[in-house]
mmCIF file of the C-alpha atoms, coordinates in Angstrom:
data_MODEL
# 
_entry.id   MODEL 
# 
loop_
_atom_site.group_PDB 
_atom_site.id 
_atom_site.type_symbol 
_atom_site.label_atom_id 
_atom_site.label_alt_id 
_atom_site.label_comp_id 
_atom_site.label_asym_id 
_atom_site.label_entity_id 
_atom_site.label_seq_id 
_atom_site.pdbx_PDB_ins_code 
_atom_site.Cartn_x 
_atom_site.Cartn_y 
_atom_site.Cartn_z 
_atom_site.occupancy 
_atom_site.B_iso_or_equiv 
_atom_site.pdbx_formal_charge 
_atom_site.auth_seq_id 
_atom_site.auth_comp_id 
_atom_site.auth_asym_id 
_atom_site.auth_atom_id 
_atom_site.pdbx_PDB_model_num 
ATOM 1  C CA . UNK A 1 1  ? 89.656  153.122 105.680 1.00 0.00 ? 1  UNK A CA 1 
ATOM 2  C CA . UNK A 1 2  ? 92.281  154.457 103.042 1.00 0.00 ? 2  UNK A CA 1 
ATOM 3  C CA . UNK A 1 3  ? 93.236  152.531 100.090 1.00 0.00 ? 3  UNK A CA 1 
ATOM 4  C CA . UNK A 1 4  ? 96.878  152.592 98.929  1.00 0.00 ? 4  UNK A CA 1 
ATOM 5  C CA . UNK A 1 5  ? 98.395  152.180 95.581  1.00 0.00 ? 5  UNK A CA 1 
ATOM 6  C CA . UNK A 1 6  ? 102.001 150.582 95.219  1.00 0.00 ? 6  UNK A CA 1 
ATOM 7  C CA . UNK A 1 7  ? 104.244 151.279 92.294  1.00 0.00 ? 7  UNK A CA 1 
ATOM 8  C CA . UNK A 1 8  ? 107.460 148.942 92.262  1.00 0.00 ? 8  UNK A CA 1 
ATOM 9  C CA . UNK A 1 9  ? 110.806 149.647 89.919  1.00 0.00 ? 9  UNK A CA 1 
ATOM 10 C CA . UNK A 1 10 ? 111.938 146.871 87.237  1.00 0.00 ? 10 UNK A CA 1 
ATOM 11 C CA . UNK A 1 11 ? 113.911 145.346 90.561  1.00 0.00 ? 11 UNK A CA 1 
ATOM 12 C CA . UNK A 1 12 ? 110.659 144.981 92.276  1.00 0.00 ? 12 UNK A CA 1 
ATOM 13 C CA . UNK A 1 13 ? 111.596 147.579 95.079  1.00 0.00 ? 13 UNK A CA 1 
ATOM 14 C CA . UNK A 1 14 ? 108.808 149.783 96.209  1.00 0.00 ? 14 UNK A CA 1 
ATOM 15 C CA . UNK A 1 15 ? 109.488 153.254 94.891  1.00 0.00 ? 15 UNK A CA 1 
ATOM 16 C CA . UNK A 1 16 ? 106.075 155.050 95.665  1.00 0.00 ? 16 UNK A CA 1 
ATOM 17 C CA . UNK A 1 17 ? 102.758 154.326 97.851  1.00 0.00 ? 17 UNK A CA 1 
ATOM 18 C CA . UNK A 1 18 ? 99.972  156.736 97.609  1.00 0.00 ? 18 UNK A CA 1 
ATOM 19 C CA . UNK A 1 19 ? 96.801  157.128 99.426  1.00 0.00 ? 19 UNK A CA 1 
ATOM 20 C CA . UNK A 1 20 ? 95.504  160.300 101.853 1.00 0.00 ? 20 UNK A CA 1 
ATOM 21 C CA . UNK A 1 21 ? 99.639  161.242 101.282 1.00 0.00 ? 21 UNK A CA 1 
ATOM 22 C CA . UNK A 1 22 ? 102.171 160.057 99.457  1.00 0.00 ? 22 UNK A CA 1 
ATOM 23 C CA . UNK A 1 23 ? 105.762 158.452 99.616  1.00 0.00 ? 23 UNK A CA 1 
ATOM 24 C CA . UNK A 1 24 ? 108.451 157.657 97.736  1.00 0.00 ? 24 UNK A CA 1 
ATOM 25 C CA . UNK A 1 25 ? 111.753 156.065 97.759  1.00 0.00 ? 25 UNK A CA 1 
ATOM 26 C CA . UNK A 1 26 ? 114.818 156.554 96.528  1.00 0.00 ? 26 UNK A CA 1 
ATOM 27 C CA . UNK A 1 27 ? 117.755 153.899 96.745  1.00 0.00 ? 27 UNK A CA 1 
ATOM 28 C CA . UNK A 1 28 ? 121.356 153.611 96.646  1.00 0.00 ? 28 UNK A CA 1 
ATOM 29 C CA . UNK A 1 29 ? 123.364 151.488 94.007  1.00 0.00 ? 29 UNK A CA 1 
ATOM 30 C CA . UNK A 1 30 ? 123.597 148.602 96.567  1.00 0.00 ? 30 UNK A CA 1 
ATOM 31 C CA . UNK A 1 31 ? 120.011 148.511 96.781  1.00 0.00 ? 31 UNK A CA 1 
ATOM 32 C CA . UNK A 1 32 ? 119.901 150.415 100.023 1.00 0.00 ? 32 UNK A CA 1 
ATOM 33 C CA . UNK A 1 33 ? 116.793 152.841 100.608 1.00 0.00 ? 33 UNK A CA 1 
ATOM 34 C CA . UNK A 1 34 ? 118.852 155.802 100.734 1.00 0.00 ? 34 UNK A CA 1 
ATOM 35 C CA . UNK A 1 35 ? 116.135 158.387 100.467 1.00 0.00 ? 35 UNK A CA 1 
ATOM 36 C CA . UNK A 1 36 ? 112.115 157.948 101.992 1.00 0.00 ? 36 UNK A CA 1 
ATOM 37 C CA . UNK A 1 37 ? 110.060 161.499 101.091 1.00 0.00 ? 37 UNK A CA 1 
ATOM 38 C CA . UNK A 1 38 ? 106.554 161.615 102.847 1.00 0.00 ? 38 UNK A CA 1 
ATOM 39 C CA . UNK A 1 39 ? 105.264 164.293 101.148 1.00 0.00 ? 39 UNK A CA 1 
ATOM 40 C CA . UNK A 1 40 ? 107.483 167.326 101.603 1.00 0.00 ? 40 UNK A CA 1 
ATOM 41 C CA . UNK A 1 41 ? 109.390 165.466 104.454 1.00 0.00 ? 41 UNK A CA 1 
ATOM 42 C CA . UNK A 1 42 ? 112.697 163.749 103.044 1.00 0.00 ? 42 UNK A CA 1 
ATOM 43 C CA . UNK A 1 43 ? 114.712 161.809 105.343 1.00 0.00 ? 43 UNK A CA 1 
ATOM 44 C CA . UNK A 1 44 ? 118.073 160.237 104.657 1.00 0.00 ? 44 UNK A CA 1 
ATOM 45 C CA . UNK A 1 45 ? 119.367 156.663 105.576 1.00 0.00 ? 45 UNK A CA 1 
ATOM 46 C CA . UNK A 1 46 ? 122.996 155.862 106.229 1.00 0.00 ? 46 UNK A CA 1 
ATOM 47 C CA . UNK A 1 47 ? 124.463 152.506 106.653 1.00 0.00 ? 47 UNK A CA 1 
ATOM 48 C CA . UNK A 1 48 ? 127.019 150.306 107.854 1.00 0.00 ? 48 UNK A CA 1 
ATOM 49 C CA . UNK A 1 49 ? 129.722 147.956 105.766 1.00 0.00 ? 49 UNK A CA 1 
ATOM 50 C CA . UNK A 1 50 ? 126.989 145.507 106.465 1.00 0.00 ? 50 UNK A CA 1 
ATOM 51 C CA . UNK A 1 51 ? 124.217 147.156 104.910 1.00 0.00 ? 51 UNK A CA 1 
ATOM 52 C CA . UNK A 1 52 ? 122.528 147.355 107.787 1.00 0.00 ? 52 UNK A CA 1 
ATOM 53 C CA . UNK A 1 53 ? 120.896 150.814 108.894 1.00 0.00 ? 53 UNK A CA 1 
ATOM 54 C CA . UNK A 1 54 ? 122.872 153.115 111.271 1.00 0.00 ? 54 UNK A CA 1 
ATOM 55 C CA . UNK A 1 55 ? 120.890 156.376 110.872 1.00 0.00 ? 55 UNK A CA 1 
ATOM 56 C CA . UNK A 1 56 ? 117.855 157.885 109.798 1.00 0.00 ? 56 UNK A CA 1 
ATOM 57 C CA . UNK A 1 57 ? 118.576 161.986 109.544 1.00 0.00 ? 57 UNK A CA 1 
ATOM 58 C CA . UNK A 1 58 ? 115.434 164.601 109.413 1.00 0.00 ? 58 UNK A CA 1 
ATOM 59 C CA . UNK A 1 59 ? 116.373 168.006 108.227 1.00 0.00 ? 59 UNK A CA 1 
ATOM 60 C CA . UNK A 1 60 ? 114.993 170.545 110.374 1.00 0.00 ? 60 UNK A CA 1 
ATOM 61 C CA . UNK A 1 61 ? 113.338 173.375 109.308 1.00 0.00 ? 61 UNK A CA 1 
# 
C-alpha cells in the first residue's frame, strides 16, 4: 500500500499529490484545472462557457 501526500494552494485546490509518482496541477484564472502533469506526462483541459470539461489533450511523443 502507497501513502500519498497532498499539498493544497491558499484556495484550497489540490496542486500536487506525491507517492510512488507524482502530480501536479495547474489551473486557469476561473479556477479550472487547466494543466494535470503525472510525472513527465502533461495533459491539457479545455472547457466549455459552462465550465464544464470538453477535452482532455495528450501530446504525443
Amino acid at each position: 500500500m502507497n501513502d500519498w501526500e497532498y499539498e493544497y494552494d491558499g484556495l484550497n485546490r489540490l496542486v500536487a499529490a506525491t507517492s510512488v509518482f507524482e502530480l501536479d496541477y495547474i489551473y486557469d484564472a476561473l479556477g479550472n484545472r487547466a494543466q494535470q502533469t503525472e510525472n513527465t506526462v502533461t495533459p491539457s483541459y479545455t472547457y466549455n462557457n459552462m465550465m464544464r470539461l470538453t477535452s482532455k489533450t495528450v501530446a504525443e511523443y
